[in-house]
N, C-alpha and C positions, 0 to 999 in steps of 0.2 A: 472434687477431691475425695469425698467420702465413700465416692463408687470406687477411685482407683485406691483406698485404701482397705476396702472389703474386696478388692478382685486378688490383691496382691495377697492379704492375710488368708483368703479361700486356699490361692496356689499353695502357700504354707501349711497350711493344716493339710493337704492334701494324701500328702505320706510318699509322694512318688519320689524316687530320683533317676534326675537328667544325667543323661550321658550321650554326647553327641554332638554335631556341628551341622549348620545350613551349608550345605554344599552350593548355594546358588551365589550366596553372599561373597564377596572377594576383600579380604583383608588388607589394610595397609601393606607396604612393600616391605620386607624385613623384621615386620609386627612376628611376634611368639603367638605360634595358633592354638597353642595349651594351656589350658588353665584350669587349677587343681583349686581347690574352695576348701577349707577348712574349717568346722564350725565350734563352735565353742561348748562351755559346760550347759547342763541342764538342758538344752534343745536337742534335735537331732539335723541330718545333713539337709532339711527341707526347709530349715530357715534361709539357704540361700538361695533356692529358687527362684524369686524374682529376679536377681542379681543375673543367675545361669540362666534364664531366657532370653532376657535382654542380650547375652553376650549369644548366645546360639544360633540367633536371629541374625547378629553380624557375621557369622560365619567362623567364631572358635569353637575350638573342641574342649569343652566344659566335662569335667570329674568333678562329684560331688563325695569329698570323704565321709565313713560313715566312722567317727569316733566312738573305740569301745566306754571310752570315760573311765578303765579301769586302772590307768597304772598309765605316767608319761609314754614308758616303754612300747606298749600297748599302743597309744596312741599313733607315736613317732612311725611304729611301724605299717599302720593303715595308711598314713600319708607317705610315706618309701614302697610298699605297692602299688599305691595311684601311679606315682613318679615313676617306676620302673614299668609302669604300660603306655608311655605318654613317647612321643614321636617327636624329639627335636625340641626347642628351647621352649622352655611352661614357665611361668607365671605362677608364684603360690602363696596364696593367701587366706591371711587366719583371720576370725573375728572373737574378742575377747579371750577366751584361755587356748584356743585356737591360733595366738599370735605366739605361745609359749611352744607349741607343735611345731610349728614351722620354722623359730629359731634353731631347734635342736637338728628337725630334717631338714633344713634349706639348704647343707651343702652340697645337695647332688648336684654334678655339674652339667644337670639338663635345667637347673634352675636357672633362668637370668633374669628374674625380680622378684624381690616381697614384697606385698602388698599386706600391712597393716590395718585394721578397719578396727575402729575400739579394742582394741588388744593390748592385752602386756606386752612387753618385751624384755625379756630377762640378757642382762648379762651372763658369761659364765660363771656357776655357782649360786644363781638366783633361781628362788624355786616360784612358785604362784602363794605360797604363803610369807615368802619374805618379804617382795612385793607388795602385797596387799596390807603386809603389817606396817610397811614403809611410806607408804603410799596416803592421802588425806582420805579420813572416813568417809563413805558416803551411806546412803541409804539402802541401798544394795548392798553393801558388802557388811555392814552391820547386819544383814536381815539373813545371814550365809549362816547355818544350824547342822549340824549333823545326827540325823537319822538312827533308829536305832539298830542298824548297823555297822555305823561310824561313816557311813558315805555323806557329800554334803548338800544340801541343797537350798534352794534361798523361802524363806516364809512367803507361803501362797499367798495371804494375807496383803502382805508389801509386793510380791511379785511384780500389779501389773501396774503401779502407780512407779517403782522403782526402775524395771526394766523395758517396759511398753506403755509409756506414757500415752505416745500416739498413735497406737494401735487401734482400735475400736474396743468399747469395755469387755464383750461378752469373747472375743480372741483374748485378748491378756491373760482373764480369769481361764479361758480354756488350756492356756500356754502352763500358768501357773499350775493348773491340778497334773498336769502331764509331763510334769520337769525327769528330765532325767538323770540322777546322782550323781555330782565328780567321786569318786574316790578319794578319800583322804592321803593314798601312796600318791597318788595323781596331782594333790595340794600341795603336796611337800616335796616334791623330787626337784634339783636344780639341776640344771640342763649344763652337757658339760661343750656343748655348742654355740656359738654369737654368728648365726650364719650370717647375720644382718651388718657384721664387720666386711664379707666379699662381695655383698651384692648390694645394685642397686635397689633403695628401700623407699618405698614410699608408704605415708599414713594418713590415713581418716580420722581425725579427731570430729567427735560428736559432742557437740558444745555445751546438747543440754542433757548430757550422759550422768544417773546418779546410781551406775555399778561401777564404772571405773572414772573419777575425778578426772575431769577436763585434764586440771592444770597437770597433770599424772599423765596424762596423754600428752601432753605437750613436752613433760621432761625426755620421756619414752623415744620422741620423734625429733628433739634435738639432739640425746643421744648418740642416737644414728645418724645423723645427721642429713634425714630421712625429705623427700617430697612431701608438703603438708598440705591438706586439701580439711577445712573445715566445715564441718556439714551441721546445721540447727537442727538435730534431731534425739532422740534417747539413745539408749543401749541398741535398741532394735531396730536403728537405722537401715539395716541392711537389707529392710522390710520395705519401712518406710521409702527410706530415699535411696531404693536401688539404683534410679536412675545416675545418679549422680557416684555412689560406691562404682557402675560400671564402668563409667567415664575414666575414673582413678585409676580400673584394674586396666582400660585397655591404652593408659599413660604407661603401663607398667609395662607393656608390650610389646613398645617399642623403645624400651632403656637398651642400654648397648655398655 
């Protein structure tokens, strides 16, 4: 277990992003061969690597957005380029403020699933800070500071015990010194989209997640009245337990 959790955290730290598909693999019949990855605050697009080999291997064609983290705006819009290069029905999915992205872009109508993975989900008029102020404290989100540029990020400190529990110690701590800032315009903005009212939605609730409260996760995904797929991992599940986060995106696949 500790070899494939040092292989998967290596691919992460790595810095690369995948974009591409195994041409040899043959996909389910009517499965979506698109699939756009979404990442969340503080990391960048290579936490979901594990996630996008596993699928490239079966034969989708994996985009990895790279979020500027400066402004929703900003955001929404690196995910509506992905989506306007992508061939036929995608699959998009966010993981933690990454799930707030894909609300606002999900209604291209190349989309036909969201795929939730520890994520908000805002209704329309809900930002990432009214949520979070709605939402039950956790460890992680107490530990959210802003910078002395007003940008926010979470105390290194708490980082790897908060958000990568079961990562290995010396990844956590290397994750934590290399966070990169949300924007406080990006904390506050509420999405004037609920793409997740037209499309089929499914979510990863992370059980033993202390940045965004389970039971938060679970309000989120009856909401929508979303695919629930519960997974025993932290925030960084999508590390951890890619195997099982892929399994979800490629349920997502073949919604119709």
């Amino acid at each position: 277990m500790l070899n494939a959790l040092l292989s998967a955290a290596t691919v992460l730290l790595a810095g690369t992003t995948l974009v591409g598909s195994a041409n040899s693999a043959e996909l389910p019949k009517g499965a979506a061969h698109n699939i756009v990855l979404v990442h969340g605050a503080f990391v960048d697009q290579t936490s979901w690597q594990p996630v996008a080999d596993i699928l490239t291997k079966k034969g989708y064609r994996v985009t990895l957005v790279e979020n500027p983290l400066t402004s929703l705006a900003a955001d929404v819009d690196a995910a509506k380029q992905a989506l306007a290069k992508q061939d036929g029905k995608t699959v998009l999915v966010g993981h933690s403020w990454g799930g707030v992205v894909i609300t606002q872009a999900g209604n291209d109508p190349k989309v036909s699933a969201l795929v939730y993975v520890s994520a908000f989900a805002p209704e329309v008029g809900q930002s990432l800070a009214s949520l979070s102020k709605a939402g039950p404290p956790t460890e992680g989100g107490n530990a959210i500071h802003p910078d002395a540029k007003g940008n926010l990020y979470i105390d290194p400190k708490v980082f790897p015990s908060a958000v990568a529990a079961d990562l290995p110690p010396e990844i956590a701590e290397h994750l934590a010194n290399s966070q990169l800032p949300l924007s406080l315009a990006a904390f506050e903005a509420p999405v004037s989209i609920a793409s997740w009212r037209d499309k089929p939605t499914f979510y990863v609730i992370t059980t033993k997640d202390k940045v965004i409260a389970p039971e938060a996760q679970k309000l989120f995904a009856a909401r929508m009245k979303a695919q629930i797929t519960d997974v025993a991992g932290s925030h960084a599940s999508l590390v951890v337990h890619a195997k099982e986060v892929a399994e979800v995106i490629e349920k997502a696949a073949l919604a119709k």
